[in-house]
C-alpha positions in Angstrom: -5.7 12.8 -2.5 -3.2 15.5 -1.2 -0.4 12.9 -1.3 3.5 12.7 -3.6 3.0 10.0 -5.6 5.7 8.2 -8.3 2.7 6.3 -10.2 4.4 4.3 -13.5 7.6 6.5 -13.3 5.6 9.7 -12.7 5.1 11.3 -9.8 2.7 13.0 -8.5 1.9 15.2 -5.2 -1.3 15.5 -4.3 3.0 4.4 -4.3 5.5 -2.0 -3.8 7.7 -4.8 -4.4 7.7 -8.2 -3.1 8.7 -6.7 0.2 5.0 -5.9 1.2 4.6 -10.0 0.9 7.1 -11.0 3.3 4.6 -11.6 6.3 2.8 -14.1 3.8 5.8 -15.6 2.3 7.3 -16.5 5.6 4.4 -17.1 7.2 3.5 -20.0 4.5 6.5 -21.7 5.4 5.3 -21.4 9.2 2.2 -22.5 8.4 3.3 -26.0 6.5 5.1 -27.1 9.3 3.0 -26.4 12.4 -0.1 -28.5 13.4 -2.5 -26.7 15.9 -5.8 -29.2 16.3 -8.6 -26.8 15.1 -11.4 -27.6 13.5 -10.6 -25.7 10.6 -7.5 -25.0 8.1 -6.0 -22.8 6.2 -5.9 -23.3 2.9 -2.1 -23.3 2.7 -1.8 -24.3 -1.3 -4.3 -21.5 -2.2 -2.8 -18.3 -0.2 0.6 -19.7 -1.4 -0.8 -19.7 -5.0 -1.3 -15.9 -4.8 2.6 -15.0 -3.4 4.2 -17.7 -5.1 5.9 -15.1 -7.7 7.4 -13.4 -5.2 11.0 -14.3 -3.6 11.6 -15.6 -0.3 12.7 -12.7 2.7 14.9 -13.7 5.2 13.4 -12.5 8.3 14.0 -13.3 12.1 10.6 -12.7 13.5 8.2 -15.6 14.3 5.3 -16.3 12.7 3.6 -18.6 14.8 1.6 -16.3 16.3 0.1 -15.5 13.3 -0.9 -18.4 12.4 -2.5 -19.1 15.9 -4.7 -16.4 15.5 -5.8 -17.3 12.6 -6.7 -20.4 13.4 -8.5 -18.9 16.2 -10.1 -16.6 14.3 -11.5 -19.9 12.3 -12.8 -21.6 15.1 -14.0 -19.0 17.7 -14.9 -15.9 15.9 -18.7 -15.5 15.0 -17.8 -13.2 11.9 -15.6 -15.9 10.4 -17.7 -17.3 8.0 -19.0 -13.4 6.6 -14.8 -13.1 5.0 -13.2 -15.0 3.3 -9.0 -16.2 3.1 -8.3 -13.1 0.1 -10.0 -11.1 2.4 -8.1 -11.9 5.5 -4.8 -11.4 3.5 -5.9 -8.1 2.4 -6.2 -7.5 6.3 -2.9 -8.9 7.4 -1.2 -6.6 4.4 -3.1 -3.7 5.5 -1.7 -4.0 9.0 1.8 -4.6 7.6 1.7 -1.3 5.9 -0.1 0.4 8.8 2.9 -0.6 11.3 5.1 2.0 9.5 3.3 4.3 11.4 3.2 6.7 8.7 -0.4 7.7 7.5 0.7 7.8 4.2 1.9 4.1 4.0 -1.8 2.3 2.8 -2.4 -1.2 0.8 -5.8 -0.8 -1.0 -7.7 -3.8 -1.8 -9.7 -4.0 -4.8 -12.6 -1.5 -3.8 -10.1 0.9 -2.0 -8.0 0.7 -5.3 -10.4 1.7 -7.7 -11.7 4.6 -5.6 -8.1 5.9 -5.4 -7.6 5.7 -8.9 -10.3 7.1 -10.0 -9.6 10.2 -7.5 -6.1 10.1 -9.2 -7.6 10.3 -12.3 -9.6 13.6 -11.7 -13.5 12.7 -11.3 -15.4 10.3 -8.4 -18.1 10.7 -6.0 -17.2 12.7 -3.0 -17.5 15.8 -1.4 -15.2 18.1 -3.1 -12.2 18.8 -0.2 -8.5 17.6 0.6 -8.2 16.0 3.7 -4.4 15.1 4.8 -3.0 14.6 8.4 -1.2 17.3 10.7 -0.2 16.6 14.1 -1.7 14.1 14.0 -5.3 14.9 13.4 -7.3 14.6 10.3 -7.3 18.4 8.5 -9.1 19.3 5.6 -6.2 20.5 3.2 -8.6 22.2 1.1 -12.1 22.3 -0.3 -12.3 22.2 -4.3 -13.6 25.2 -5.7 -17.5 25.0 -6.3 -17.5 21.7 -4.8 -19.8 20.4 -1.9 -17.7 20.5 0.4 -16.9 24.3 -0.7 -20.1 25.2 -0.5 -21.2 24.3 2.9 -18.5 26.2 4.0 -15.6 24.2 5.1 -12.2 25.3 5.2 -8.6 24.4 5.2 -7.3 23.9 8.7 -10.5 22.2 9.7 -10.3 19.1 12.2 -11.8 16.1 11.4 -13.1 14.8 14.9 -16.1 12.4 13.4 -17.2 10.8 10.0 -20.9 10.3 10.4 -20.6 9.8 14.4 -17.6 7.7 13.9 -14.0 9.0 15.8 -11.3 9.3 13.4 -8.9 9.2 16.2 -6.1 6.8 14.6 -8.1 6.7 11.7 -5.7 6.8 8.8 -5.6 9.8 5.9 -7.2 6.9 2.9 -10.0 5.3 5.6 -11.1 8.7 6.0 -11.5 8.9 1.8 -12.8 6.0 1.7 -15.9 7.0 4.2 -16.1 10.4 3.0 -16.5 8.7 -0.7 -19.8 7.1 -1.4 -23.1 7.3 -4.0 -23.5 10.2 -5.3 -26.8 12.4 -4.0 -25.9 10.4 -0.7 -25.1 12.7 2.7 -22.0 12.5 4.9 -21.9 14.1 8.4 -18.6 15.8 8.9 -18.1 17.1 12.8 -15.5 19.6 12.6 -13.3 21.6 14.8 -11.8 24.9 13.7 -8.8 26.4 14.7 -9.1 29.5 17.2 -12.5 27.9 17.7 -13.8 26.4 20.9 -16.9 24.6 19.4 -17.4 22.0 17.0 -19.1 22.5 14.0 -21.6 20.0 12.5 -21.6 19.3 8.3 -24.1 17.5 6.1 -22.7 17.3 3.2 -24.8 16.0 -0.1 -21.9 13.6 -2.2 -21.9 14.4 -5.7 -19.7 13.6 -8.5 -16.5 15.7 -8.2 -14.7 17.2 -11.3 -11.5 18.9 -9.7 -10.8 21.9 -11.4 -7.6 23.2 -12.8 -7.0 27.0 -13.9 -9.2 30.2 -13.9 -6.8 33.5 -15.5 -8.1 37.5 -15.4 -6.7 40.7 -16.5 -7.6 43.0 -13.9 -8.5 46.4 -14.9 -5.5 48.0 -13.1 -3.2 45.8 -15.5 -2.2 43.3 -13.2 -2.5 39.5 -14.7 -3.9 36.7 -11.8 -3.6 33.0 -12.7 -5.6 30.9 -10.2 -4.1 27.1 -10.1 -6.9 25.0 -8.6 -4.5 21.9 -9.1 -1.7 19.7 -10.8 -3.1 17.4 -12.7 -2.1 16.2 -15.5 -2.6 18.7 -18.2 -2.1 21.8 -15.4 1.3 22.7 -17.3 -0.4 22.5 -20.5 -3.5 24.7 -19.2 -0.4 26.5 -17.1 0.9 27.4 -20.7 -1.9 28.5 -22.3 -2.4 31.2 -19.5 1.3 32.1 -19.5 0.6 33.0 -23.3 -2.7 35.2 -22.6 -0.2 37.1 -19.7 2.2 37.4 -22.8 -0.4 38.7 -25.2 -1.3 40.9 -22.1 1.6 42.9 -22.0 1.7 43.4 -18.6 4.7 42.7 -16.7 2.7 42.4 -13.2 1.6 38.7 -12.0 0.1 36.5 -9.3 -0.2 33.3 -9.4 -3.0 32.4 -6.9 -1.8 28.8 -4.8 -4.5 29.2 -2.1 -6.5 26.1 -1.7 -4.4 24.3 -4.0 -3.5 20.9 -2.4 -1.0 19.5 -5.1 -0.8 17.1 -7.7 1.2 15.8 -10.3 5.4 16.4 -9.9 6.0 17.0 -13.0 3.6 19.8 -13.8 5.3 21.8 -10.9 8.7 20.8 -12.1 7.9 22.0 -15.4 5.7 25.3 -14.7 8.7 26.2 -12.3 11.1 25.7 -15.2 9.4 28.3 -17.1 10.5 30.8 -14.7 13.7 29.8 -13.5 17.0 29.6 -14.9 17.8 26.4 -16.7 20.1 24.5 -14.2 19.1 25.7 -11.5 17.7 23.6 -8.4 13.2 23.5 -7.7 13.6 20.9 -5.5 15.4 18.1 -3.6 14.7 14.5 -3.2 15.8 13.2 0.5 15.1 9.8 1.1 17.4 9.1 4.0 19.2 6.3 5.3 22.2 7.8 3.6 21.4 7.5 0.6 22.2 10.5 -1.9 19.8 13.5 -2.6 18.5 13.3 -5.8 18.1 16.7 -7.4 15.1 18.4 -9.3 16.8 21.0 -11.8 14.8 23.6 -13.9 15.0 22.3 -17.7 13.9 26.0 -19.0 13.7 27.8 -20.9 13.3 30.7 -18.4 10.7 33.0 -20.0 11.2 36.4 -18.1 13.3 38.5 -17.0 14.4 40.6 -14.4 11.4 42.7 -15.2 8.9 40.8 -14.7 7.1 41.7 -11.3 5.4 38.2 -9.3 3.8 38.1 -6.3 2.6 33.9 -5.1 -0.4 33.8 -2.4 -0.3 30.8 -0.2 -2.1 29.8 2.5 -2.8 26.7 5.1 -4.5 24.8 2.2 -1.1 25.0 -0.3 0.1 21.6 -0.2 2.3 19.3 -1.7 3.2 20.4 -5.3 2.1 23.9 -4.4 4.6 24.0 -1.4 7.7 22.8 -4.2 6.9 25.3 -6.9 6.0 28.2 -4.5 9.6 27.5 -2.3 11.1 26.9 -5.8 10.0 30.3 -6.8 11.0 32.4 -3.4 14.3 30.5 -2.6 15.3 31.3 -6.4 13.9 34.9 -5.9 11.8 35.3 -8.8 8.1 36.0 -6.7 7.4 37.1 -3.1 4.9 35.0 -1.5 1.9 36.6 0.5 -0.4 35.3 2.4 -0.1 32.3 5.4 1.9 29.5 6.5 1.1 27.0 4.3 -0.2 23.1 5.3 3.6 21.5 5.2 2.5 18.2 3.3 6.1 17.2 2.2 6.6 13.2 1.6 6.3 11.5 -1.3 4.8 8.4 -1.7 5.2 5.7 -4.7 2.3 3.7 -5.8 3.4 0.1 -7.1 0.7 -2.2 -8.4 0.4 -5.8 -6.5 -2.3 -7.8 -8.3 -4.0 -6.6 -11.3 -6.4 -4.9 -8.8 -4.6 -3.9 -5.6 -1.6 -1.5 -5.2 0.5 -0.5 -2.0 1.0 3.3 -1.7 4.4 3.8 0.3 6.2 6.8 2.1 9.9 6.6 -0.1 11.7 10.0 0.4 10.7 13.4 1.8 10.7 16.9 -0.5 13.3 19.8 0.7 13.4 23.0 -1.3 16.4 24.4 -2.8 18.2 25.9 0.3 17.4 22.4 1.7 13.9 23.5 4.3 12.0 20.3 4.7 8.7 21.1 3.9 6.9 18.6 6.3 8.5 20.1 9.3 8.0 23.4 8.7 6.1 24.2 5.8 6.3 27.6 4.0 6.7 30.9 5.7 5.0 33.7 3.5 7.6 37.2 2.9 4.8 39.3 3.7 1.8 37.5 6.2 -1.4 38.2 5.9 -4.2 36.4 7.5 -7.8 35.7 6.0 -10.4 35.5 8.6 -14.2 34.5 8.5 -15.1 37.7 9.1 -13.1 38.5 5.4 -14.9 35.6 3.9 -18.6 37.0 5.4 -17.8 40.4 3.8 -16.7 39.1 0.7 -13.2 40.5 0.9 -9.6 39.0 0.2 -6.8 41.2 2.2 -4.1 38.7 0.8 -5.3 39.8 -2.6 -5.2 43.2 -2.0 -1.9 43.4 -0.3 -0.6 41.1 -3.3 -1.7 44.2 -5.7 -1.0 46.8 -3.4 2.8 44.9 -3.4 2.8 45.2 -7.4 1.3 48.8 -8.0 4.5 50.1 -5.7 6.3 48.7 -8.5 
């Protein structure tokens, strides 16, 4: 999940036109006027049927090779008869979108579809955790809260080396999903390797049906108000709302807003929970989608709720991702909180999800995220004010040093 999204004019952090089609469209025309003797054809008039909506592209490159091998395929391979033509198109787009090299570029057939938008859409069967690519390595973003995957004990930064004994070297960010996903009360094996660690780590994992969560809020007894955002889905500025009306009620003036673990979501959620804080004008984020073209600008709509008085402290750490990253850079470049904690995972692209057929979509890398003093966020991620790590040995004794430096921060006040 973990990825930017612009799904039906909204985007979301946590999408194609007809030029995913090209290979086919050209590759018809190849096809009608070659003649290779093979046993077996392609059905030329059916495939055709299927992109025929779709404008020509002007291309250079040659198809005929194409075509060869899948003729070849036809005749020699011993699996050709077990898929059929849709299928093999499904393929061929597949490895269009994978040449991008960017493991955030995926075509989902129909099965692959509906398992994405049903994670989109906040509940499926799966184990619970985030899992997005850095240097090049599957890396669990973050496990949910209560989830499976939470409570075996896996944690963000985590390698991915095998899925149920199977490498996931070159394996792309949505394959992994799509292993990890399965029947729920079904167990995937998840072999792991931690950084600062020099030995793997082996999880079973039981799949059950995964309700992300969104929003937990406390008073503490020393006055200080704590929002913890699991997630921004689509009613998190709603649920974001309601909590910023408790703090009201509160009347404290002290605040953190807890980003650890939270692997993004929906844009506008942190566009508008950001707005709420900052004055009316000014800029969250920026839009960068190269190639010249200009930088579109993400502006707070207020109304700013707070003043100067208002005391904010943001905790971040490797598992704040994506929509987390914008608001919390939003928030320090802007100086309205001081963020505590660690670097945080540096998930920065957004993708745009544009339906195909009424059951496959292509999810494509368009532009990259840059906060307002213009920081790309997938290069370097966020640098925390004040660093504080959490180790295992924090978790085993049940204590949170990025907590208590957060309130520690507030109480000097």
């Amino acid at each position: 999940m973990s990825d930017i999204i612009k799904l039906n004019k909204k985007k979301i952090l946590k999408g194609v036109g007809f030029g995913i089609l090209f290979l086919l469209i050209i590759a018809g025309s190849f096809g009608l006027g070659i003649h290779i003797g093979y046993s077996r054809r392609l059905d030329i008039e059916k495939i055709a049927s299927i992109i025929n909506k779709e404008p020509q592209v002007e291309t250079t490159a040659d198809f005929s090779s194409f075509w060869k091998v899948w003729n070849t395929l036809n005749e020699k391979s011993i699996y050709a008869k077990k898929i059929n033509d849709q299928e093999r198109v499904w393929g061929a787009i597949s490895g269009l979108a994978s040449s991008m090299g960017d493991p955030y570029t995926v075509f989902f057939p129909p099965k692959e579809n509906k398992s994405f938008n049903e994670e989109i859409a906040g509940s499926f069967v799966g184990i619970g955790a985030e899992i997005g690519m850095k240097d090049k390595i599957l890396t669990i973003i973050s496990p949910l809260k209560d989830t499976p995957a939470w409570k075996v004990g896996l944690k963000a930064g985590d390698k991915i080396i095998k899925i149920d004994d199977i490498t996931t070297l070159d394996m792309t960010v949505d394959k992994a999903i799509e292993m990890i996903h399965g029947k729920s009360g079904t167990i995937v094996k998840l072999l792991v390797l931690r950084p600062g660690e020099s030995e793997t780590r082996e999880f079973s994992i039981t799949r059950d049906t995964i309700q992300i969560p969104t929003i937990d809020t406390e008073l503490r007894p020393d006055g200080i108000f704590v929002i913890k955002l699991y997630s921004f889905s689509e009613n998190s500025d709603k649920l974001f709302k309601d909590a910023i009306i408790k703090f009201i009620d509160s009347k404290s003036s002290k605040l953190i807003l807890d980003l650890r673990g939270n692997p993004g979501g929906y844009l506008e959620s942190a566009v508008n929970i950001g707005s709420w804080f900052i004055d009316e004008g000014k800029t969250i984020l920026i839009e960068d989608s190269g190639n010249g073209n200009k930088q579109k600008i993400y502006r707070s709509h207020g109304p700013r709720l707070f003043n100067n008085n208002l005391s904010f402290i943001v905790l971040v750490d490797g598992g704040s991702a994506s929509a987390a990253e914008i608001l919390a850079g939003a928030l320090k470049e802007n100086n309205i909180a001081t963020l505590v904690g660690e670097k945080t995972f540096g998930k920065g692209s957004v993708q745009e999800l544009i339906k195909i057929t009424d059951d496959t979509s292509l999810k494509v890398t368009v532009a990259n995220w840059l906060t307002p003093n213009g920081v790309s966020i997938s290069l370097q991620g966020l640098e925390p004010d004040v660093k504080i790590p959490f180790t295992q040995k924090d978790a085993d004794a049940k204590q949170d040093p990025q907590m208590d430096k957060a309130v520690e921060i507030l109480k000097a006040k």
